[in-house]
N, C-alpha and C positions, 0 to 999 in steps of 0.2 A: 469500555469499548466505544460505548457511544462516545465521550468526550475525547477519544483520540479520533475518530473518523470527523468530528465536528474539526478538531485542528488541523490534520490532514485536509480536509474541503478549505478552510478559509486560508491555507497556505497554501492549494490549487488557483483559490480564486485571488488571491491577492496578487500571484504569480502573472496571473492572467490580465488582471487590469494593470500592470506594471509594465507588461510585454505592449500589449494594446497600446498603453500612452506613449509609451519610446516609440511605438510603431506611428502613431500620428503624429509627433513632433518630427520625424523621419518622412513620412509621405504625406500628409494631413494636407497641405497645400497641391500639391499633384494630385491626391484623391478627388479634394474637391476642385478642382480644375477638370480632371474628365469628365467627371458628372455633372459641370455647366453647361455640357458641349448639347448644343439645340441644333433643328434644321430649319433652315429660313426660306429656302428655297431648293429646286432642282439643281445642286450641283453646288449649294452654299450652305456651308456651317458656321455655327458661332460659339465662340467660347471666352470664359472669362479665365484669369490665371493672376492669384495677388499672394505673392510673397518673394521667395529667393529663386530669382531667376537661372541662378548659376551662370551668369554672364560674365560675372567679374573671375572668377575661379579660370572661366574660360580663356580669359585673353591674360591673366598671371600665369598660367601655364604655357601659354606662348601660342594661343588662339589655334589654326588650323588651316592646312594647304590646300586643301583636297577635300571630295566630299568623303572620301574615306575615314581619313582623319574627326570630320567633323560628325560622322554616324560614330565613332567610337566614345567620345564626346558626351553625346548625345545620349546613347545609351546607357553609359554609365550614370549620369546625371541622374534620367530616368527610374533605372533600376537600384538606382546606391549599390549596387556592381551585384546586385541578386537576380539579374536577369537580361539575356543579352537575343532581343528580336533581330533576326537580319533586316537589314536597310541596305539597299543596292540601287541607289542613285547611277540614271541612267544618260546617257548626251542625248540629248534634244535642242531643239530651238524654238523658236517660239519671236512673234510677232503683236506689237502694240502701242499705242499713242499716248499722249499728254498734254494737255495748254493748259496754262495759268492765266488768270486775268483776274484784277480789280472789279470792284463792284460798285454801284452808283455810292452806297452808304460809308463805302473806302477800306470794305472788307477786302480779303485774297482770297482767292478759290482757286484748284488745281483739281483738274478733269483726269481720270485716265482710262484706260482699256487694256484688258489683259487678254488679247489673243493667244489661242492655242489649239491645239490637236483634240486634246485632252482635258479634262480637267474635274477636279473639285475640291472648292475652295474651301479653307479655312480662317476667318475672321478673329483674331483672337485681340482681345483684350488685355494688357498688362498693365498691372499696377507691381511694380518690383518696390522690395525693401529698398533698393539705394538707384538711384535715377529717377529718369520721366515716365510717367505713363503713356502708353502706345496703344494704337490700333493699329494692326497690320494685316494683311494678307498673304497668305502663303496656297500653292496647289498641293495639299499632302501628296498625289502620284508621286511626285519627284522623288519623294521618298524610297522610293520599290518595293510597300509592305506590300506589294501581289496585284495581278490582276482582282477589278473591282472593287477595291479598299474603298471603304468610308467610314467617317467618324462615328460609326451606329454599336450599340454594344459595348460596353467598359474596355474592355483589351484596347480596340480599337479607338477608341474616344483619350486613353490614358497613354494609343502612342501617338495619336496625333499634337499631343503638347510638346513635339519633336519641333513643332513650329516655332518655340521659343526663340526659336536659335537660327532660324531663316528669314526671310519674307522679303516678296518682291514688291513691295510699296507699303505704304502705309502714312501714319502722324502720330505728335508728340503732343504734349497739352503744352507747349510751350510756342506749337502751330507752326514746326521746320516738317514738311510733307517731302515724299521720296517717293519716285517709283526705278526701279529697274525695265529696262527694254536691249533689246537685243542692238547692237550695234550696226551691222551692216556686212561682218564677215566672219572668218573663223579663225582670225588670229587671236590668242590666248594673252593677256597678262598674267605674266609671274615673276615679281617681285620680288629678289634673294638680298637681305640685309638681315641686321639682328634684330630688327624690331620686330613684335607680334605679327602674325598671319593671319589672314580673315579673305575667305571665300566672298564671292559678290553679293551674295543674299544674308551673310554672313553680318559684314558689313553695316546691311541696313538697321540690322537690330540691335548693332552696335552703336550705330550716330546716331538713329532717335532715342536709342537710352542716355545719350551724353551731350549730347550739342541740342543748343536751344534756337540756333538760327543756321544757314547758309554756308556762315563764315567760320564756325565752329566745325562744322561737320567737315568742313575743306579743310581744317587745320587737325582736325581727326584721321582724315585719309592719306597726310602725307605723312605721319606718324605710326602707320602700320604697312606690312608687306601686302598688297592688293593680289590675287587669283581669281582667275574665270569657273566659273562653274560652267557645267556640263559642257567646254571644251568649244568653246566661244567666246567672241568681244560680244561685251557688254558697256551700253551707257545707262547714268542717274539724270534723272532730271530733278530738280532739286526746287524746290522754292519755301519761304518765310513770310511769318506775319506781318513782313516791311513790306512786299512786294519783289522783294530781290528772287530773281530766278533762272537758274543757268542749267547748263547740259556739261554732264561731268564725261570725258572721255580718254582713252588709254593706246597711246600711240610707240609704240617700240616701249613698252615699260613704264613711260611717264606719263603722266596724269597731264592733264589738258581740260583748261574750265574755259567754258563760253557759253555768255549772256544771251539767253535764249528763250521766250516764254513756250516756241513749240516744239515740238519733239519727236519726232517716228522711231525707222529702224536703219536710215541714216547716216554718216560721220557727217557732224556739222564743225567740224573744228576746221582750221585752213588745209592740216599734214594731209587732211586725208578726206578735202570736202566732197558730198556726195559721193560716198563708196560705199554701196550696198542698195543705191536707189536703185528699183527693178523699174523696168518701163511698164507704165501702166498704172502705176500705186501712185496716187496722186493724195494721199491722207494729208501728206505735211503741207502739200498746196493748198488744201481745203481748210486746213488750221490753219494756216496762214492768212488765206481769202477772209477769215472769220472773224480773225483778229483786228487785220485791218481794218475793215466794215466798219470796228464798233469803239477802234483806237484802244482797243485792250481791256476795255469798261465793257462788262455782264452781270447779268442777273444771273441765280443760280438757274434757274432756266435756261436761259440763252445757252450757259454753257455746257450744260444737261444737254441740249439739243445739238449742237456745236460736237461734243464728241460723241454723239450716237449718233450722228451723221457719216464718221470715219469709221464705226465699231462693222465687226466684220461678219455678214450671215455664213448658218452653218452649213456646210457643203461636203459632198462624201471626201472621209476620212478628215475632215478640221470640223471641230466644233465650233470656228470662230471667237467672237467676244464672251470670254467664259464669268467676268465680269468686269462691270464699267461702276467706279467711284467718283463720287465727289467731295474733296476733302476743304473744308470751309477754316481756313489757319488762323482766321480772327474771334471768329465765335466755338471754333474747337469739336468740330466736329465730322461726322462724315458719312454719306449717304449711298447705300450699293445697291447695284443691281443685277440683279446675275441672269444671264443667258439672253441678254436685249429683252427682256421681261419689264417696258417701261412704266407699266403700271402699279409694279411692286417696290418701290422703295422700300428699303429696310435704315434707318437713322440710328447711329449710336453717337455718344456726346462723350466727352473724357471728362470725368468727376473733379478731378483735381486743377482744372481751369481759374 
């Protein structure tokens, strides 16, 4: 008796550490990606995430048109199809700036500011098995896991690596930086051919896993079908370790590059110059004024000060600058700040430099 109940347990426990290990080679990277998730600030989180991104799966399947599409995506990713949270990506808009500038020592630096209504940031960290490693930014709201959502608690910390697969700026350790901003109106691109599909925030976490400069990423965008998210033009502003740095924009469908270090909310391309400029927003003049001042040569100070001079207080119903970055593309890294909180720097560095 006894010596059956003994084999009966070690063929329960065996069973069980069998199941366990398939279960961590299965989720083991997603586990421990939720449980990196930290709080840095009011309204900012951070996370690390280092294995199979499911990026490539993503765009061999033929990428994604819609945020519909790319919540399905997503989820499945997530769950290994054991678990399906609703996500209800809603239209909004949203407002924010950028300058890039050189530095006495002959570094590049790119400023930015994520205005919004709304927000709370997640900072994630990717070290993926096949590409570059990123730091990017994403607002999980966009999401629509519910009024109040934060990265706090496993559920919640395990669906915000929903970020894998968005972000509206970030960097590569190869030092190609990107932010998205709102363009200036609410006409939509949608791009119908047979190449892969990829939403705008989509996108970004697309060309900093694959291009290593400006000119890479531009030859990544004309190679898949472009979509607006939340039902609006949107422009990139782009810049590289060279100093090359342009404004990416979308004009009846096609793509339109121009050499630009500043950036608002905009069309600076000729089709469609100044449309969207409101009377009264003078940010891009003011990055403009800045630039010229200094002939495009900053300190990271200068330029820390330079775009929280543009960044926006909060005012009923806009929270404003929900965060302002500074992404340093020679030494590979990048410094945030969340809610005009200038005395809080938070620095992370990309390993793989």
């Amino acid at each position: 008796m006894k010596r059956a109940l003994k084999i009966v347990f070690f063929s329960v426990l065996g069973l069980v550490i069998v199941a366990g290990v398939l279960m961590w080679l299965e989720f083991g990277p997603l586990l421990k990606g939720a449980s990196s998730a930290e709080k840095l600030d009011d309204g900012l989180y951070y996370m690390e995430y280092k294995g199979d991104d499911g990026f490539d799966e993503f765009i061999k399947q033929g990428g994604a048109k819609n945020a519909q599409e790319i919540s399905a995506y997503i989820i499945n990713f997530l769950s290994k199809g054991h678990y399906k949270p609703e996500m209800n990506p809603e239209k909004t808009d949203f407002g924010c700036s950028a300058l890039t500038v050189t530095t006495p020592e002959g570094g590049v630096l790119m400023g930015r500011n994520f205005d919004f209504p709304s927000a709370i940031g997640v900072v994630l960290h990717t070290i993926p098995d096949k590409g570059y490693e990123t730091i990017t930014t994403f607002n999980v709201e966009f999401f629509g896991f519910g009024d109040g959502f934060k990265p706090e608690g496993f559920k919640n910390q395990y669906m915000s690596l929903a970020s894998l697969f968005c972000a509206l700026d970030g960097i590569n350790e190869k030092g190609l930086a990107i932010a998205d901003l709102m363009a200036g109106d609410e006409v939509e691109t949608h791009q119908n051919t047979n190449k892969p599909n990829l939403t705008t925030t989509a996108a970004i976490c697309y060309m900093l896993k694959n291009a290593a400069n400006v000119n890479e990423a531009l030859e990544l965008l004309k190679n898949i079908n472009m979509h607006s998210d939340i039902g609006s033009a949107h422009h990139y502003a782009m810049a590289d370790a060279t100093g090359k740095s342009v404004v990416v924009e979308y004009v009846d469908n096609k793509m339109i590059v121009t050499d630009s270090p500043e950036v608002a909310n905009h069309y600076l391309c000729e089709e469609k110059h100044n449309v969207g400029l409101k009377e009264g927003d003078d940010r891009y003049d003011r990055l403009c004024k800045r630039y010229n001042q200094t002939g495009g040569m900053m300190s990271e100070k200068q330029l820390t000060d330079a775009i929280a001079d543009v960044s926006q207080p909060e005012r009923k119903g806009f929270l404003g600058t929900a965060w302002t970055m500074v992404m340093d593309m020679k030494n590979l890294s990048v410094t945030y700040y969340s809610r005009r909180h200038w005395d809080k720097p938070f620095r992370f560095e990309l390993t793989r430099k």
